[in-house]
C-alpha positions as CSV (number, residue, x, y, z in Angstrom):
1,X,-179.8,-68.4,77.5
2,X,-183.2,-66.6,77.4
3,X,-184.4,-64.5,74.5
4,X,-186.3,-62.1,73.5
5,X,-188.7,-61.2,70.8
6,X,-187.0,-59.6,68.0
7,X,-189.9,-58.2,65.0
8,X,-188.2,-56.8,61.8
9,X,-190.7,-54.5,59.9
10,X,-190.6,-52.2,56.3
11,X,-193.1,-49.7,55.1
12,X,-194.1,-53.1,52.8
13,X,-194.0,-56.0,55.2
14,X,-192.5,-57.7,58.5
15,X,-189.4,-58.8,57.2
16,X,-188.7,-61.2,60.3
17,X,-190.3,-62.2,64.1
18,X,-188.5,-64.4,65.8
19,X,-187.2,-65.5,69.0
20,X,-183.5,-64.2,69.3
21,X,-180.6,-63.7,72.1
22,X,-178.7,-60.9,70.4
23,X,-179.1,-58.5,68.7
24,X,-176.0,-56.0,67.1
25,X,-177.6,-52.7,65.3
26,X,-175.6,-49.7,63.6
27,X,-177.0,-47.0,65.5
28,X,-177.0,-43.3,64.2
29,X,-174.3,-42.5,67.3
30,X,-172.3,-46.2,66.8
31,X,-173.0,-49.5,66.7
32,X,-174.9,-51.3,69.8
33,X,-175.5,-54.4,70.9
34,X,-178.8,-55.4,72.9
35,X,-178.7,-59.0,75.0
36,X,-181.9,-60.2,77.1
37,X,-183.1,-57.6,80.0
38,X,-181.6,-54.9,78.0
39,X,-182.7,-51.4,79.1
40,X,-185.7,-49.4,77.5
41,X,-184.6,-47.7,74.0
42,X,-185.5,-46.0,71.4
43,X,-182.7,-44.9,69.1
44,X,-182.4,-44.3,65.4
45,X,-180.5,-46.3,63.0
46,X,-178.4,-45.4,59.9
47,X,-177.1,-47.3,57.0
48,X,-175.3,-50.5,58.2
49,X,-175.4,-54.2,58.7
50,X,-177.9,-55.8,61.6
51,X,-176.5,-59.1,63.1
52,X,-178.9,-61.7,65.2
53,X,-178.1,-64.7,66.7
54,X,-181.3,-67.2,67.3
55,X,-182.0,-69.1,69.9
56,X,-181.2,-72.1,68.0
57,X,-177.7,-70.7,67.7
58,X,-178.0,-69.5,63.3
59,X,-176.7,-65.9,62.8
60,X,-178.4,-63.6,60.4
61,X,-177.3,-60.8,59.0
62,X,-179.3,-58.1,57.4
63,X,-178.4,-54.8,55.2
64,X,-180.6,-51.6,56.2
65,X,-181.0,-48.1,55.9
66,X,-182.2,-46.6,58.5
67,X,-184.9,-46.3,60.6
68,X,-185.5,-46.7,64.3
69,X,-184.8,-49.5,67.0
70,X,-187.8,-49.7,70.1
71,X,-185.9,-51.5,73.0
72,X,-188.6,-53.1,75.4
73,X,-188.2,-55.5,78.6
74,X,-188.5,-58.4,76.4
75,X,-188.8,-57.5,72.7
76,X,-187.2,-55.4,70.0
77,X,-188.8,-53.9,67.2
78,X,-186.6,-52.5,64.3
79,X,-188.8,-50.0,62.0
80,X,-186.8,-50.0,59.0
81,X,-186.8,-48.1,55.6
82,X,-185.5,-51.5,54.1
83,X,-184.0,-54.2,55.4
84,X,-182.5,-57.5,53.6
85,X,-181.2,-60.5,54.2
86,X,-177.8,-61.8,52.9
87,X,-179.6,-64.3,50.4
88,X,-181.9,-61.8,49.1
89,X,-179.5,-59.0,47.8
90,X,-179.0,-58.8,43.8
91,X,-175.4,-58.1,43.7
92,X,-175.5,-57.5,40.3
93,X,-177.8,-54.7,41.1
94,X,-176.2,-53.2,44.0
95,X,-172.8,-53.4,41.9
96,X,-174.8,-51.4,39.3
97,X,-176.2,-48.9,41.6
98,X,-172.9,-48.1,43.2
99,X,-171.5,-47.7,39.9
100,X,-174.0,-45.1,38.9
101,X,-173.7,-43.4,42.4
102,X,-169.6,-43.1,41.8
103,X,-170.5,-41.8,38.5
104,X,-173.2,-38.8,39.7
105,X,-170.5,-37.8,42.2
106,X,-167.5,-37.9,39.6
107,X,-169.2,-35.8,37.3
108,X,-170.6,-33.2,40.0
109,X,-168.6,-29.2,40.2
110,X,-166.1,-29.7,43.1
111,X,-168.4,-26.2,44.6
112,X,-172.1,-27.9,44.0
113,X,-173.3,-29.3,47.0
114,X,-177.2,-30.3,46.4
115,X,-179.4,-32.5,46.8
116,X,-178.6,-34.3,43.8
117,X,-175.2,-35.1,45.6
118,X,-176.7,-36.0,49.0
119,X,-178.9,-38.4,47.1
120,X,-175.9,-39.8,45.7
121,X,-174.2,-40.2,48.3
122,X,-176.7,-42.1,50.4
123,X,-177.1,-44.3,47.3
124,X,-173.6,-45.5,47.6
125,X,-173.2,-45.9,51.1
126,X,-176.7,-48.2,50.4
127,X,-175.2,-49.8,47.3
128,X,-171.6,-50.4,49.6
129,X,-173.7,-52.0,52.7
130,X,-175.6,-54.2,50.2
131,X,-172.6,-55.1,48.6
132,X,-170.8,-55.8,52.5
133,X,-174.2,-58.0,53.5
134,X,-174.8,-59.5,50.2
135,X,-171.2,-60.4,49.2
């Protein structure tokens, strides 16, 4: 099967370019899956797992937080705010930082509802992916 070019890029450096055949992203409106000849998109992403398959036939799998997906004819370019392979995630420190995100929103007033708590909350559904890639 034919592939297409699939570039993987952070504010701090192209995490991956490669040659790839699919491509499965968590979208911000659901999880979507993009094969060779795959119409024009751009779409943002949310917190979730990215899954490749290589032409060689290896599987990758990636934990991200968001960002944006640009569909072309025959290449995909994924601007995320982080992205990390499987191999890469300390799961010591994702353990610790979903620890101290259950904490912040255990201790919080059942009526606040600010931004300390939205913070906390994106930092354990970060902490829970890394954990899901990493683990």
């Amino acid at each position: 099967m034919a592939g297409f070019a699939l570039e993987i890029v952070t504010p701090g450096k192209t995490v991956y370019s490669g040659q790839v055949v699919s491509l499965q992203a968590p979208g911000s409106e659901g999880s979507f899956g993009i094969l060779t000849g795959h119409m024009p998109l751009l779409t943002s992403l949310q917190i979730g797992v990215l899954r490749f398959a290589e032409e060689g036939g290896s599987e990758a799998r990636m934990a991200v937080s968001g960002g944006f997906a640009e569909v072309g004819q025959e290449r995909v370019t994924i601007l995320a705010e982080t992205a990390e392979r499987a191999d890469e995630i300390d799961i010591v420190r994702a353990e610790s930082s979903r620890q101290r995100a259950e904490e912040r929103l255990a201790s919080r007033q059942q009526e606040d509802v600010d931004v300390d708590v939205v913070r906390a909350q994106v930092a354990l559904s970060r902490a829970l992916n890394r954990l899901k890639v990493g683990g």
